[in-house]
N, C-alpha and C positions, 0 to 999 in steps of 0.2 A: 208948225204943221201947215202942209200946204192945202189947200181946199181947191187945189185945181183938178184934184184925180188924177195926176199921172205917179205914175210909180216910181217909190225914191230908190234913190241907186244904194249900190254895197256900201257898206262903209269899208274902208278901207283905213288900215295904222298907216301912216305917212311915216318915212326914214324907216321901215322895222326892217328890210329889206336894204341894205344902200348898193345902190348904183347896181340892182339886180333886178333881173324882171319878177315880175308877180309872177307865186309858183303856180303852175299848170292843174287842172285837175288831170291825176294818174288816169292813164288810157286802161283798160280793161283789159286781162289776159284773153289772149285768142285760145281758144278750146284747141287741148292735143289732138292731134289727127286718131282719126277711129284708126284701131289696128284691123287689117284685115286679119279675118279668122282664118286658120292655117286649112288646109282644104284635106281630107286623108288619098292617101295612096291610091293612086288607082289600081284598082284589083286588077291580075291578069286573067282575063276569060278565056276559057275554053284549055285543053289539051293540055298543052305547055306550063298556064299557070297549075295545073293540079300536080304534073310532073313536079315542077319546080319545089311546090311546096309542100310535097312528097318526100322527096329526097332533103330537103331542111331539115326537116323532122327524123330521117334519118339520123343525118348526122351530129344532127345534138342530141339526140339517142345513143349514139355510141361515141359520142366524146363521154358524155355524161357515166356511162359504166366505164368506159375504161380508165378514165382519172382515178375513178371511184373504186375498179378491180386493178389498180397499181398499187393503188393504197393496200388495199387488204393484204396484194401481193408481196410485198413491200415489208408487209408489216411479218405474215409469215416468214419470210426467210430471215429476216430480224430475228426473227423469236427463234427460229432452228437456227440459226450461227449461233445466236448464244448460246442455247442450249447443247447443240454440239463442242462449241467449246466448253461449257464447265465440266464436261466430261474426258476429255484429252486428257493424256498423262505427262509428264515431264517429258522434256524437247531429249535429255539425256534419256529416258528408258527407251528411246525409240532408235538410239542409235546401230544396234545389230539386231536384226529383229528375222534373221535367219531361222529358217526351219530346220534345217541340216548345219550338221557342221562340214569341217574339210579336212583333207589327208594332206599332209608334207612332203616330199620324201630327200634324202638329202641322200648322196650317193657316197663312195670314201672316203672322201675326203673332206664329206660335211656340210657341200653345196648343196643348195637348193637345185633340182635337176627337173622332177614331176607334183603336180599340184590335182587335187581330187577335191571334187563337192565345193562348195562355195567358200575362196580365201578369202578371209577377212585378218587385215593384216593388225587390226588395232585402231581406236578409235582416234578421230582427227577433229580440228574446228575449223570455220571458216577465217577465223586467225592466224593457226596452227599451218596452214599449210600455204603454201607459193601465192604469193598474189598474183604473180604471173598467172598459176591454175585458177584461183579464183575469179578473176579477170574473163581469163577464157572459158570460165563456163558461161557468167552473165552474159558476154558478150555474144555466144554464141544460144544460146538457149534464152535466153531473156534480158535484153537491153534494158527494159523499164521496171525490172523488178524491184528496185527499191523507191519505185513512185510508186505502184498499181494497190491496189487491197485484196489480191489471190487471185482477180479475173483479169483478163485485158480485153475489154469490149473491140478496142482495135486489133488487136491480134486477130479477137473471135472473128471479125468480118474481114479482116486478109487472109485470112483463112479458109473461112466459107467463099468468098469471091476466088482465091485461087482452085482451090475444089473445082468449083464449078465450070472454072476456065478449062478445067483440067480433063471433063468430060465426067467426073465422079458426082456422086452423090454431095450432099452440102456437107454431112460427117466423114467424108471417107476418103483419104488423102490426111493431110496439113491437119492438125488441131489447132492451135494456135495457143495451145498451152502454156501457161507459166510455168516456172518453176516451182513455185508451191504447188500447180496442180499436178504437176510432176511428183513431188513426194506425194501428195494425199495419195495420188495412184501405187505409187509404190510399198505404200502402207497400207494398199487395199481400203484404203477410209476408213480403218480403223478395225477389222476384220480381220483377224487373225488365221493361220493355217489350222485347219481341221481335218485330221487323215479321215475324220467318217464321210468328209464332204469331198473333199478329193482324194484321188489316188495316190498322187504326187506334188510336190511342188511346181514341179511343172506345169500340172495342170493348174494347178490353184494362183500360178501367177498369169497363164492365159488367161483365166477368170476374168483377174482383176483388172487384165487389160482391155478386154471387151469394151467396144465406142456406140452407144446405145444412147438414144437421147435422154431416158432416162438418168441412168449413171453420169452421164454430161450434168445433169441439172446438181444429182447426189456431188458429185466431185465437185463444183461448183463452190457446191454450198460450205461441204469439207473443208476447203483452198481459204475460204474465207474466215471457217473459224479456227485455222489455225494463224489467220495474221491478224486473231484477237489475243489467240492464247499465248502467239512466241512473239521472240523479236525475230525483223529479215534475218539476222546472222544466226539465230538458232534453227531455223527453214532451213537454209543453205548448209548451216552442218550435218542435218540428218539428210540430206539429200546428197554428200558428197562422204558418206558413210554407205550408203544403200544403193546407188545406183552401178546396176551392172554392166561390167568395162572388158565383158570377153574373157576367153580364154580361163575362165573360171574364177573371173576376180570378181569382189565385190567390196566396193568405195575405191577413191580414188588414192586411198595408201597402198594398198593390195596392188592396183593397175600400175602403181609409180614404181615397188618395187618387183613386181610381174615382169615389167618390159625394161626398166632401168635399172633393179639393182640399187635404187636412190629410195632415201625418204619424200613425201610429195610437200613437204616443207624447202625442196635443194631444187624443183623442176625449175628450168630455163623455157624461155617463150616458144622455142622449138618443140620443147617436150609435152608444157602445158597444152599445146595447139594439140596436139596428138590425143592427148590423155581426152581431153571434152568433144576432137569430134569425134572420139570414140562411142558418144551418147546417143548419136542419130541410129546408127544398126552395128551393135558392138561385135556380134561373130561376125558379120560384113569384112566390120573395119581392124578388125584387131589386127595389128603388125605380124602376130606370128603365123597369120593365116594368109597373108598377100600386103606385103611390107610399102608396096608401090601405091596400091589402091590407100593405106591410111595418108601416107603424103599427101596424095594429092587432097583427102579431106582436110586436113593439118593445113594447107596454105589456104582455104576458103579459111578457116579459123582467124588465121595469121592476118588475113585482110579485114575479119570483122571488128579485130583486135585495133589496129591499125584505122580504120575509119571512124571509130568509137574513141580514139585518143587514150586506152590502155598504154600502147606503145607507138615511139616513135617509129616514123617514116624509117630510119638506119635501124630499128628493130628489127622492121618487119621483113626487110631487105636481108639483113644476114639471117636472118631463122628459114625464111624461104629457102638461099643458097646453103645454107646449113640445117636439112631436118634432120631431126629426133634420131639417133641410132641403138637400136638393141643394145641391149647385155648381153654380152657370149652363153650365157645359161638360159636367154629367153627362146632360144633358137631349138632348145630340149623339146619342145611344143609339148608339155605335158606326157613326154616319158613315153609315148606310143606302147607296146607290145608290155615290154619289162614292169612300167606301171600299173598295167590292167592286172597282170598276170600277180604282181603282189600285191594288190587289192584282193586278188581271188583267194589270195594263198592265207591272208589274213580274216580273223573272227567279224563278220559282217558288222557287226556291233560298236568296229571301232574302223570298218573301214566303210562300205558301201550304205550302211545304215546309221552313220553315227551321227550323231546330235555334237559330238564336242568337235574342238581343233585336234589334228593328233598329229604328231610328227613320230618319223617312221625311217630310223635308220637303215641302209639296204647297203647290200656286195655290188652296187651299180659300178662300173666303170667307164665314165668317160670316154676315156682313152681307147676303150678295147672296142665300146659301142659304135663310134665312128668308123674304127677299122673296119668294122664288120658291115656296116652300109655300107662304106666307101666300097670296098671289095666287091658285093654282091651287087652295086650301082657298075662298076665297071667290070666285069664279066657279064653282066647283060647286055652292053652295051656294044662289048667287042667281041663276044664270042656267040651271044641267040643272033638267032634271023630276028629283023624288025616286025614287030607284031606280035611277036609269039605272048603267047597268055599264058604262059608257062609259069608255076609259083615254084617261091623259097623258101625257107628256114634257115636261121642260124643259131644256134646256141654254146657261150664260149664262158665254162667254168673252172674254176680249179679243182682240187681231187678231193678237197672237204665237201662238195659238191655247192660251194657259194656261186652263183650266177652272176655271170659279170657282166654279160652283155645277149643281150636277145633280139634277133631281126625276127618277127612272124609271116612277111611278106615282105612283096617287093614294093610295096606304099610304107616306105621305114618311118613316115614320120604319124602316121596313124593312132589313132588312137578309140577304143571299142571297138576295133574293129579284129572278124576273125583270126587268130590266132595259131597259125601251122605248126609253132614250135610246142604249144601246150594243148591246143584241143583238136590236132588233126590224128585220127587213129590211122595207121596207114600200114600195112605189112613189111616186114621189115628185110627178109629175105636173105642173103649172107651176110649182113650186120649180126644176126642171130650166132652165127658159126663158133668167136669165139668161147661164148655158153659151153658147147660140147666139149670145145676140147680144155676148156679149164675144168668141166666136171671127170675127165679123162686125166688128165694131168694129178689132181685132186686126186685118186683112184689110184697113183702110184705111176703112169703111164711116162714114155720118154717124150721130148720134143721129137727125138732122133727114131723113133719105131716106124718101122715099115706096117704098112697096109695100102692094101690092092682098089687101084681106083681099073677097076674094071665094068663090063655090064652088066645091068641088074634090072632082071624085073620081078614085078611082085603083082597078083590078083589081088586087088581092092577089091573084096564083098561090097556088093553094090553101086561100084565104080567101073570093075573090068580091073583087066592089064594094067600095072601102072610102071611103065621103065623110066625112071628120070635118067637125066641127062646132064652131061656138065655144059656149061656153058658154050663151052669152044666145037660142042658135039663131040671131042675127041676123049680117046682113054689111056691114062696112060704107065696101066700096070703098075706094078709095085714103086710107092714112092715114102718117104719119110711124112710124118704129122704135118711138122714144118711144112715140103711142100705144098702138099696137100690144105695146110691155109692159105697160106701166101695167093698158090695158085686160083684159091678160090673153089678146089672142086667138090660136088657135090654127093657123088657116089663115094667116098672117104667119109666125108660128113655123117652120111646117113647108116653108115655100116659102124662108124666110132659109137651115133647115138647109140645104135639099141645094142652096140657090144658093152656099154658102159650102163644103160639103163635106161630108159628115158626119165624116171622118176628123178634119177640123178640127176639129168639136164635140166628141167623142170625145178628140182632144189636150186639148182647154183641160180638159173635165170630170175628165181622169186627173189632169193635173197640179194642179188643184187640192185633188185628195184621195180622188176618187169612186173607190174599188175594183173597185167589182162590176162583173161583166160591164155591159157597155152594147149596148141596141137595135143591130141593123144596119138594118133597116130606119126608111121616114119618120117610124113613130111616136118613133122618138128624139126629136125634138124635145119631144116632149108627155109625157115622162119616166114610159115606160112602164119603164123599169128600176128596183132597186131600190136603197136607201140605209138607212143608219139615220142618227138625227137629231143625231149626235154628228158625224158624218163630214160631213153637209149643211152643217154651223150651222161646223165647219174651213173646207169649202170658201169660206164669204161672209163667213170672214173674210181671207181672202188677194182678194177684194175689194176690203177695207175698209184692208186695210195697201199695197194699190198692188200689188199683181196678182202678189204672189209666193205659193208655195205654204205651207202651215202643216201641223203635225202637233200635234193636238191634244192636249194631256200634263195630267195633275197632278202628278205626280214632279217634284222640285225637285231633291232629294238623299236618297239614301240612306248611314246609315252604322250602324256596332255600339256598340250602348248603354258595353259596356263602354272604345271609342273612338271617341268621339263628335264628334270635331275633325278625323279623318280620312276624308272621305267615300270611301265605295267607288264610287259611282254618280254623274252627273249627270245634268241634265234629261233624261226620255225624249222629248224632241217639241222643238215652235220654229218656227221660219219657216224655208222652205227654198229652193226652185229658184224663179227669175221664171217664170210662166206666161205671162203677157201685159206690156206696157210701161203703165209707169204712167201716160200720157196714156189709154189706153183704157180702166183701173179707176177712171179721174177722170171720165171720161163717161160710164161704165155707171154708177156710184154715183146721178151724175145723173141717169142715167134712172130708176134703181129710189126714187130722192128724190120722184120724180114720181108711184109706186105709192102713196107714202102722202100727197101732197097732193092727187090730182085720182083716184084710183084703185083696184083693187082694196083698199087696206092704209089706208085711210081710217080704221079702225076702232084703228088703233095711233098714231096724232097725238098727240103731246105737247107741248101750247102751250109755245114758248117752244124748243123742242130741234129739231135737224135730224138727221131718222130716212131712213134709206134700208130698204126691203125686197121682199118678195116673197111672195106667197100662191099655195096651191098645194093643189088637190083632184083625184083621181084618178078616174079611171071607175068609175061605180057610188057614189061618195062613199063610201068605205069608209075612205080616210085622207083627214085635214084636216091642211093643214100653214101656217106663218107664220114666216117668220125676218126676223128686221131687225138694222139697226145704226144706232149713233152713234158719234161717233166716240170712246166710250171702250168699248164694249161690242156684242157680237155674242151675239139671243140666239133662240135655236128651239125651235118649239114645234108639238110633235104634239098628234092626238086619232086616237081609233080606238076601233076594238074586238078583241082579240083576238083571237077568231073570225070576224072580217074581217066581220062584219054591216053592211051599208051605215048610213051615220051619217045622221039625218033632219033636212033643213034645214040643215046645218053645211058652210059652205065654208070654206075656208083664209081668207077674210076676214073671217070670223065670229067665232064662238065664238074661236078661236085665236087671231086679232089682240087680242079682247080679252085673254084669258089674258097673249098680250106688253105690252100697253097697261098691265095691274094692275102685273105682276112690274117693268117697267121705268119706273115711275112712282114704285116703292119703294125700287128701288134708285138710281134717278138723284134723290131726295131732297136738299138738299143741296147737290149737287155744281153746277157751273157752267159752264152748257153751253159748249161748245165746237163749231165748224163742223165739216159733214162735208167729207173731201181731193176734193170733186166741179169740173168745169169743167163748167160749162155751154153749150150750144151758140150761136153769133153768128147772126144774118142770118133769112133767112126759111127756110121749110124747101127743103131741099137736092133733086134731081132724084130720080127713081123710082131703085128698088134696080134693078128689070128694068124692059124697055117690056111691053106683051100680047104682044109677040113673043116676049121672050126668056121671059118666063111660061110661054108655050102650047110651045113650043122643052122647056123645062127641065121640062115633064111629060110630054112626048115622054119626054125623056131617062130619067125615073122609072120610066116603066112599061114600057120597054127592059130599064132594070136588074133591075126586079121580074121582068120576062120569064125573062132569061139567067138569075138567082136559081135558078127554079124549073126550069129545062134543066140 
């Protein structure tokens, strides 16, 4: 120990350390840097900031409900698809879901010719039938159908964007519908036909087509629970089951063998293009309403086809150069005149009002239908002035009174539309003539008997003087029956009535068919009563079969598609009660045989054939009429004007005869003539009908009865 007072040093270990320095005292951590505190926002003052944080608050206000009312949204239509789905019935009970049924009608020979109320030709699948058709619907109606779930959000906004381009409302134009929305529509969404709610289906399917933002949301919803409840390919079959293809088809078996003739299992790319753009506006496009306008819809098809890889490029190319061609039977356009007319003629119950399929055998003829266009087409065209508004009738049946062919106007391919040869009542005028003298004939009377076409007048009580006249103004004294038809004259006519009776004439005219009231007074004879040219052209044929009566029919048989072997109906018409004895319809035929070799019906002579007829024009020429026969056809033939405008130059031997002259020139083609069942009369001609006594006697008697008439 030192005693010096200084301070002794560290002690220090020597070597503990080798060849290192003495360790360091550790330097002391430097304190972390203070953090600055974060400074807040500066608020914005005045205006602007309050705007600002105004409108913040808005919009997390209405994000905040609308996430939150999507959900909810969301959530209901979740719950009504499902719920509307567990309620759907099988994708099969929805396949014909028609209110009405439909009429057939097959004509002679067993074709299919006219179609009524909605054909449905039989149920189909989306398997079942052409993929070519198949093809061409998606392609053309819905590209993404078997991706979507009932809606196409994209459709719906090219939709609404074209609309609106378009100058319409955002509904009104384009829907942008699927296909499935497509059926819900056409299944009404599940709402069925109620006569207490509509009148008709008609109306009940404009209902359902109604574009209402509503019903958009409803069909929506519909679209969607049916692609819970089917598969695509059960969609697509009740939708090529149901939808309407024109021309009174419904599904696209019906339209395949409407305009082909084919199953829509056998369509080619040509046909299929047809058949699906028929879907955009089917009476539009229908081929038998304007054949050129479906084409060109048919090649947009062809190219949707075509740009979707349905078919090749060499597909699309020969389908364009080769479209779609008819069936020579789809060209019938639904039977115009002859269809309506045996729709009329049949029980409501199986024709115009039926609930079932019915197929409906008829006396249609083809063959004789066309003549009889063809004919009245070219005598309008080469013999009226251009313009004229002048109408026709034709009716060409045989002597059982079967109807074989019926023009009602000169629109032959028409259909509901007025009808001249069944519902035009029109005065018949010397059509009427042979009446008298078969109820004359009847009475014992000769062909060959003298009576005086001389002048005559008579006091009409409450008319005045009445002197008819013949035609030609001339008179020409004592002439034979015979002439005296042929010629047409009228002062014979009206001296035979009332020397035979009028009640007589009046008999013979009921029973052979004539309905309508008939004249009491003399002008009966000169057939101031009226007729339509259906009922005239029945009556001359119970002439031409030997003096029985006839009821004029198309109806063969009626039966149900779904038993077709069991007819419900037979013929509505035939031959019926004798009128007169066949001796006397052998010597009238005769005399009217004499109308077209020496007489008024000159103008209807068919070299080589033996034609019996009669011509007939009214006071004032307001109806032209001509009916004749041979003896395998009976056919009649008006002209007029609808508004009863007097016709200029046109008698019943005129214009009309030729009209019969064309139509029965084309239809007796061919065939080989045959005599008419006429006797001809023996000897020289027979004694007067009256003497001047019993004449001047028997107008005594007329204006007696005209007297006490008017007392």
């Amino acid at each position: 120990m030192s005693g010096s007072g200084r301070k002794r040093p560290t002690l220090v270990a020597e070597n503990r350390y080798s060849n290192a320095t003495a360790p360091q005292k550790a330097a002391a951590p430097k304190p972390a840097p203070k953090k600055k505190s974060a400074k807040p926002p500066r608020k914005k003052k005045g205006p602007l900031g309050f705007i600002s944080a105004f409108f913040g608050f808005v919009f997390r206000l209405i994000w905040s409900i609308f996430w939150r009312g999507t959900a909810i949204v969301s959530l209901i239509i979740a719950v009504a698809v499902l719920y509307t789905s567990s309620k759907l019935p099988s994708a099969e009970s929805l396949i014909d879901g028609r209110a009405r049924g439909s009429v057939t009608m097959l004509d002679v020979n067993g074709q299919q010719f006219a179609w009524r109320g909605d054909q449905f030709a039989g149920a189909i699948t989306a398997d079942s039938v052409s993929p070519n058709l198949r093809n061409a619907v998606v392609a053309t109606e819905d590209k993404r159908f078997y991706s979507h779930f009932g809606i196409s959000p994209r459709g719906i906004a090219g939709a609404i964007r074209s609309n609106l381009q378009d100058g319409n409302g955002a509904l009104s134009g384009s829907g942008g519908s699927t296909i499935t929305q497509q059926t819900a529509k056409l299944l009404c969404q599940g709402q069925p036909f109620d006569s207490t709610k509509w009148a008709n289906e008609a109306a009940y399917e404009a209902d359902c087509r109604r574009s209402t933002l509503w019903r958009k949301v409803t069909e929506a919803i519909y679209a969607m629970a049916m692609e819970a409840r089917y598969t695509k390919d059960e969609i697509l079959t009740i939708y090529l089951n149901r939808a309407y293809l024109g021309a009174g088809t419904r599904g696209f078996e019906a339209a395949s063998q409407r305009y082909f003739s084919i199953s829509s299992s056998q369509v080619n790319p040509a046909q299929a293009a047809l058949l699906a753009g028929l879907l955009k506006a089917p009476s539009s496009y229908a081929p038998t309403s304007n054949l050129q306008r479906s084409w060109d819809r048919a090649s947009v098809v062809v190219r949707l086809m075509a740009d979707q890889g349905y078919i090749t490029e060499a597909q699309a190319q020969d389908a364009l150069a080769n479209p779609a061609q008819l069936a020579e039977n789809a060209h019938a356009r639904q039977g115009g005149y002859y269809a309506d007319w045996v729709m009329d003629t049949g029980p409501s119950y199986f024709t115009d009002d039926t609930t079932e399929d019915v197929i409906i055998k008829t006396t249609f003829d083809p063959r004789i239908q066309q003549a009889a266009e063809g004919a009245l087409d070219w005598v309008f065209e080469n013999k009226v002035r251009e313009g004229s508004e002048a109408q026709a009738a034709i009716v060409v049946m045989s002597s059982d009174g079967a109807v074989r062919a019926m023009v009602g106007g000169r629109q032959t391919t028409s259909g509901g539309a007025f009808n001249r040869a069944t519902q035009a009542l029109r005065q018949t005028g010397s059509l009427f003539k042979p009446f008298v003298y078969a109820a004359a004939l009847e009475l014992g009377h000769s062909p060959m008997e003298i009576i005086n076409d001389d002048p005559l007048c008579m006091n009409i009580v409450g008319s005045g003087e009445w002197c008819p006249q013949n035609y030609d103004r001339e008179f020409k004294g004592p002439i034979t029956l015979t002439q005296a038809l042929y010629e047409s004259r009228n002062i014979p006519a009206i001296l035979l009535s009332e020397s035979v009776g009028r009640d007589a004439v009046q008999s013979v005219a009921t029973g052979f068919g004539i309905s309508s009231d008939l004249a009491d007074g003399p002008a009966l004879a000169l057939g101031v009563s009226e007729s339509t040219l259906v009922e005239m052209t029945g009556a001359y044929a119970g002439i031409l079969n030997g003096g029985s009566s006839v009821a004029p029919y198309g109806l063969v048989e009626l039966s149900l598609r779904r038993n077709p072997s069991v007819p419900l109906m037979g013929a509505g018409g035939g031959i019926g009660e004798r009128v007169i004895r066949d001796e006397s319809a052998a010597q009238l035929t005769w005399m009217m045989h004499q109308v077209i070799e020496q007489g008024t019906g000159q103008r209807a002579k068919i070299d080589g054939w033996q034609i019996a007829g009669k011509s007939g024009t009214t006071q004032g020429a307001r109806d032209a009429w001509f009916i004749g026969f041979t003896a395998d056809y009976v056919t009649g033939v008006w002209m007029g004007y609808d508004n009863n405008t007097p016709l200029s130059g046109v008698t019943g031997g005129g214009l009309p005869a030729e009209v019969w002259h064309e139509t029965m020139t084309r239809v007796l083609d061919g065939m080989i003539p045959l005599p008419l069942p006429m006797t001809a009369p023996s000897g020289e001609p027979a004694g007067p009908v009256m003497s001047d006594e019993q004449a001047k006697s028997l107008i005594d008697l007329i204006l007696r009865d005209l007297q006490n008439a008017g007392n």
